[in-house]
N, C-alpha and C positions, 0 to 999 in steps of 0.2 A: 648256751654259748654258740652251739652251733646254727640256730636260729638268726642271731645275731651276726654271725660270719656271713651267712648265707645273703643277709640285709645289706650288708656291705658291699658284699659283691654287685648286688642288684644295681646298687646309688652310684657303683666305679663304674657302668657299663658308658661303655661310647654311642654316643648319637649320629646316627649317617641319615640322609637322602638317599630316598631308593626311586627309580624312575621305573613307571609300570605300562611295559611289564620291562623286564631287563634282561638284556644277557649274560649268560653264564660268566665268560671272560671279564666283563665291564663291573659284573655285583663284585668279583675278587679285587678286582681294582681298588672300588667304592671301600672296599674292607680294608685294604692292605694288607691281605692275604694269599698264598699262591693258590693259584686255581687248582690244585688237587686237594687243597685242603677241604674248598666248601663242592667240589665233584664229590668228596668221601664223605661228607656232613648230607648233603643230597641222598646218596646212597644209603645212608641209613635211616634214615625217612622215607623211602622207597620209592625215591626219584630216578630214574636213568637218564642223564641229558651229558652232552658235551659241553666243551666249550662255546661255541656259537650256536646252541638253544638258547631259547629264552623261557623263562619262568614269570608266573604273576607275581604282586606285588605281597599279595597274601602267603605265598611261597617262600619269597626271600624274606618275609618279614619271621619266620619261623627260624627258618634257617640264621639270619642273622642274629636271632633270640640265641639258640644254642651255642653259637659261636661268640657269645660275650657281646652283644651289640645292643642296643635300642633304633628301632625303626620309625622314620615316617617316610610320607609317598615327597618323591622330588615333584613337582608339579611345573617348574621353568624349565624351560627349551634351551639346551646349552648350545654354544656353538661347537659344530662339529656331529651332533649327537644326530643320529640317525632315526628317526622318527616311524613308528610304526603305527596302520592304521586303529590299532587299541590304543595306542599313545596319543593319537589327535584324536580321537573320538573322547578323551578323559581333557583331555584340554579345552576343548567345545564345551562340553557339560561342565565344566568347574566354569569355564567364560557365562556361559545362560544362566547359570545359580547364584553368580553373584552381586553384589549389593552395586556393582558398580555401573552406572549410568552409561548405556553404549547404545547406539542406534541402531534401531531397527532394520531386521533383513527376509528376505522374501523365505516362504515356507517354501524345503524342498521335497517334494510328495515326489512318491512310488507307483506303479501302478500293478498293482499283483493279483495271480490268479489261475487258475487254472489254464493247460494250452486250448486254444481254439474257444474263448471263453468273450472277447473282442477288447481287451486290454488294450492293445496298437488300434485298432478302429477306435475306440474311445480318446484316446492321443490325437488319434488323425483329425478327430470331429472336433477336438478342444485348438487345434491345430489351423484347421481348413486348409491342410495340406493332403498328403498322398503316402504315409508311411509305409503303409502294409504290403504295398504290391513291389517296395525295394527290398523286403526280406524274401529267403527264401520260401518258397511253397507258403509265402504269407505268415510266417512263422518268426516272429522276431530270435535272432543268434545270439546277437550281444545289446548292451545298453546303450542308449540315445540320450542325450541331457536336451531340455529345449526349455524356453519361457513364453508365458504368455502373462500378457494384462487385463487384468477385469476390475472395475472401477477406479482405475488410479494404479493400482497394487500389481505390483510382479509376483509372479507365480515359475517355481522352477520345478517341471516334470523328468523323470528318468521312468524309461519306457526298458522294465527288464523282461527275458524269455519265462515262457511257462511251460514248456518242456521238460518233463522228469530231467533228465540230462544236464540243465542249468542250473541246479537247485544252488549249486554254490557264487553266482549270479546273482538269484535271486535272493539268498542271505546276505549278500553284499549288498545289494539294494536297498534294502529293510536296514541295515545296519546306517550308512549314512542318510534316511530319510528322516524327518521332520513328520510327517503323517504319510499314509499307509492309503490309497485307495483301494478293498477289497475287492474286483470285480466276479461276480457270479452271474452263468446264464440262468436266466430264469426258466429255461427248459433241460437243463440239465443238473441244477444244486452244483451241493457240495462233493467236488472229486479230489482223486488224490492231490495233485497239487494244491487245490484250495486247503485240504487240511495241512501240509506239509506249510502252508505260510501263515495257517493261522498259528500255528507254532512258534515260527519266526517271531510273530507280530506280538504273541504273550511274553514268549522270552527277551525280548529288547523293551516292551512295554511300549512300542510306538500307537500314537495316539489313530484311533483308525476308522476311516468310513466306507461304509458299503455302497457298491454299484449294485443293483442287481439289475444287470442289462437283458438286453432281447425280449424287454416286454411284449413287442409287436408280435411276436409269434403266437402261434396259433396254441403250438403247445406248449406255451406259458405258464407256471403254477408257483407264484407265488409266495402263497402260505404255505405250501411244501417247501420252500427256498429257505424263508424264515424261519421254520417250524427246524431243518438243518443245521442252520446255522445256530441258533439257542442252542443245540442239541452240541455244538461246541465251544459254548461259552462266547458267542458273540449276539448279545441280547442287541436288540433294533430301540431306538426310542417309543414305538410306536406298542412296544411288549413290555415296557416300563424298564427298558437299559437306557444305556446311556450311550448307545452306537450308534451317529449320524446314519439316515437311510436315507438313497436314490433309486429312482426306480428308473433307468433309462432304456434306449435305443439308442445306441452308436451310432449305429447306421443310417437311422432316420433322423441322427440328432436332436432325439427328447431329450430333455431335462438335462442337457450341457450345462446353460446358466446354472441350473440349479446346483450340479456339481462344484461350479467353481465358486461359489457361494458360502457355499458347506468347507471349502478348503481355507475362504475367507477366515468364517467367521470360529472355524477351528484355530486357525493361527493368531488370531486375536486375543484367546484364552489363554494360549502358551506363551504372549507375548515374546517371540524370538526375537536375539540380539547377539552382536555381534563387534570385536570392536574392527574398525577399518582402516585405522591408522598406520597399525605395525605391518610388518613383511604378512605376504600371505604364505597361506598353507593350504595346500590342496590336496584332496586323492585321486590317485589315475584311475578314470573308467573304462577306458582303453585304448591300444596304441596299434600302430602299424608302421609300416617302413615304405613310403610314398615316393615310386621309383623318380621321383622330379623334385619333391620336396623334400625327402628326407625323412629323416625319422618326426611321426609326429603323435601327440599324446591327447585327450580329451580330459580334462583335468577338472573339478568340482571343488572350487574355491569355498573351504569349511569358514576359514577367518582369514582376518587380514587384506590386504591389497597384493596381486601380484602384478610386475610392470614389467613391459617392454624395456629390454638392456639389463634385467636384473639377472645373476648370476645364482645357478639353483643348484641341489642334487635333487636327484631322484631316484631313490631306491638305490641301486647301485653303479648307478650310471654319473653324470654330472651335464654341462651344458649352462648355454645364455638365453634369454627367451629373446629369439630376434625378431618374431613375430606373432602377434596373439591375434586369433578370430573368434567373432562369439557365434552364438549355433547357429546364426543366419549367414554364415560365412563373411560377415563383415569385419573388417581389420581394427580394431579397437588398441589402444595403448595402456590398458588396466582393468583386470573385475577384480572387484570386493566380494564381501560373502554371499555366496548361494549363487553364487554366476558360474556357469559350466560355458569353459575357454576351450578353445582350441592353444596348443602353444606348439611353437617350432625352433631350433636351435640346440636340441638335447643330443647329444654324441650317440648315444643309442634307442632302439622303441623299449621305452622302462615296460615294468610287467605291472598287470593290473592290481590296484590297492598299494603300489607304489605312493610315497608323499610326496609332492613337491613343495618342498623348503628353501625359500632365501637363504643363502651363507655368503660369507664373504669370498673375495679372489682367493685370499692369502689361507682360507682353511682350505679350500676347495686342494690348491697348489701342498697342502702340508700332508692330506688325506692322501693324494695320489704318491707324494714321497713316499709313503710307508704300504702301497702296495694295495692302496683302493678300498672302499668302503666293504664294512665287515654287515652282515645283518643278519636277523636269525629266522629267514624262510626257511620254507622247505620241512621243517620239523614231521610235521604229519606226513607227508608226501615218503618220505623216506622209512618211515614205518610202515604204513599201510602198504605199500610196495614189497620191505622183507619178509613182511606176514606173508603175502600174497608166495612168493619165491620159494617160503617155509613149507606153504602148505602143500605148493607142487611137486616137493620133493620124493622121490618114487614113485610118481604116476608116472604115464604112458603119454605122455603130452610131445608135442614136434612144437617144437621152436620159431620162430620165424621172426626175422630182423625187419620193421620197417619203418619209415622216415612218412612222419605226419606233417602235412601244410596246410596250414586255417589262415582266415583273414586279419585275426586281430584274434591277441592272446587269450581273449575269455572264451573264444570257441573253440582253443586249443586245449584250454583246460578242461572244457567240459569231456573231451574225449580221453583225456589223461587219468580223469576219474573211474573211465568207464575200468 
């Protein structure tokens, strides 16, 4: 009998939409629930989160179990809904998996690697521009988006830092790329940051090929580069894996062609696709506050089309695009997918991994009545900071108040980490 009740109950459960990941505030909503009910359903699954945390999808799907529900993942973009970059990156991947017929879009490759390894000299050469002597001490700070063409085909590169210090950069990087350029010197292997992205590059699964640059050198070695790299799971084809090998010079610009070749005929495999019809959606790669222009954002167009006059949020900010440039600095009136815009007309510099989403006027206006958009940053940041406070507690430490100024927020954050 009791088996039977227990069946019942299962077949009476309710079926919700869950969007992943979500917030704490908005899954109660989704429930019809007051938000202390599923804070105390959390709590005893040994969650600690607030109202404006957010949890995975997998999370609430638990939770909503206990609490009498049936779950699946919401996968539409509602209006109003405030879009996080785990949320467009599930939107992207459900768009390239499925069966439905959409045009082709260029691969956006990474270029990652250890520091001082020539990642921006490899940009610069694919470029026949002058990258590396605009960063400091040569040392790229933050991300660059730019395109090139090689037979026909557009090609869009994001130039991240290899500085220990950027490592959260550089997972941004590796998260929105399409393929993965490895760059290793060949007189130096594999160093920490080369193993810290080959990490990245297993965990995301992005598909990846090796530079191993500065052949020209004298102290060149090779098969010790290779011999390295196997030694962390990245087998070369030429040792019977399956991982595109280059052997360049940056500097000298060997084996460029051949690199963009290799990025060709990788993205040809993956068949990438996109649809370009609907509103775009983009992530912010970084912004600043341009005392003549104004607030301005570098934004990498994932799906959709974004136009001049269209009215957007971003992150927590809102704004019109009243002007778009693409990486050549010229004034364009729309990029579709894999195009890295400049945009101008946002009320404020959004903060990086910011979305930019099309809404309408009248939500934009209904949002700012009730006191401006909610979203659930910060989660980590505010922990690892109380630990930090915890730990200083009865040492002998002196204090000191002071006010940090960077160019553009991803070299603020790297110092934020420190």
């Amino acid at each position: 009998m009791t088996d039977k009740k227990e069946q019942e109950k299962k077949e009476e459960k309710k079926n919700v939409k869950i969007p992943n990941p979500v917030m704490v505030k908005k899954f109660a909503e989704i429930l019809g629930l007051p938000v202390s009910d599923v804070i105390t359903e959390l709590m005893k699954n040994g969650i600690m989160a607030t109202i404006n945390e957010e949890i995975d999808f997998e999370t609430a799907t638990i939770i909503a179990e206990d609490l009498g529900f049936s779950a699946e993942e919401d996968l539409e973009v509602h209006e109003g809904e405030v879009l996080t970059l785990e949320r467009l990156l599930d939107i992207c991947r459900k768009e390239q998996d499925s069966d439905e017929k959409l045009p082709e879009r260029a691969p956006v490759v990474t270029i990652l690697g250890h520091v001082d390894h020539g990642k921006t000299t490899l940009l610069d050469a694919i470029r026949q521009g002058n990258v590396a002597s605009h960063e400091a001490g040569g040392i790229t700070q933050h991300i660059s988006a730019y395109q090139v063409k090689k037979r026909g085909k557009t090609i869009t590169f994001i130039d991240t830092p290899g500085h220990e210090a950027f490592s959260a950069m550089r997972e941004r990087g590796v998260s929105i790329a399409d393929i993965a350029i490895l760059v290793v010197a060949a007189d130096d292997g594999v160093r920490p940051q080369t193993k810290e992205v080959i990490s990245y590059l297993k965990d995301k699964k992005i598909p990846t090929i090796v530079a191993i640059n500065k052949i020209d050198k004298p102290e060149a070695n090779l098969p010790k580069v290779k011999q390295e790299l196997a030694e962390h799971d990245i087998v070369i084809e030429e040792w019977g894996g399956e991982v595109v090998c280059n052997e360049i010079s940056a500097k000298n610009k060997i084996g460029i062609d051949e690199i963009l070749d290799s990025i060709l005929l990788v993205s040809e495999v993956l068949e990438l696709k996109a649809d370009d019809k609907s509103d775009g959606l983009g992530v912010v790669l970084e912004s600043h506050l341009d005392p003549k222009k104004g607030p301005i954002a570098t934004v990498l167009v994932k799906t959709g089309t974004l136009k001049v006059g269209q009215d957007v949020m971003v992150g927590k900010t809102f704004g019109r695009i009243k002007r778009m440039e693409n990486y050549a600095g010229k004034q364009i009136d729309s990029a579709g997918p894999s195009t890295p815009v400049v945009i101008m007309g946002i009320q404020k510099a959004p903060e990086v991994n910011d979305i930019v989403q099309v809404a309408k006027k009248e939500t934009i206006s209904k949002i700012k009545s009730k006191g401006g958009l909610e979203t659930g940053d910060g989660k980590s940041k505010i922990k690892s900071k109380n630990d930090l406070y915890q730990n200083m507690e009865g040492e002998d430490f002196k204090k000191l108040n002071i006010i940090v100024k960077a160019d553009v927020p991803g070299s603020l954050e790297a110092i934020d980490q420190i």
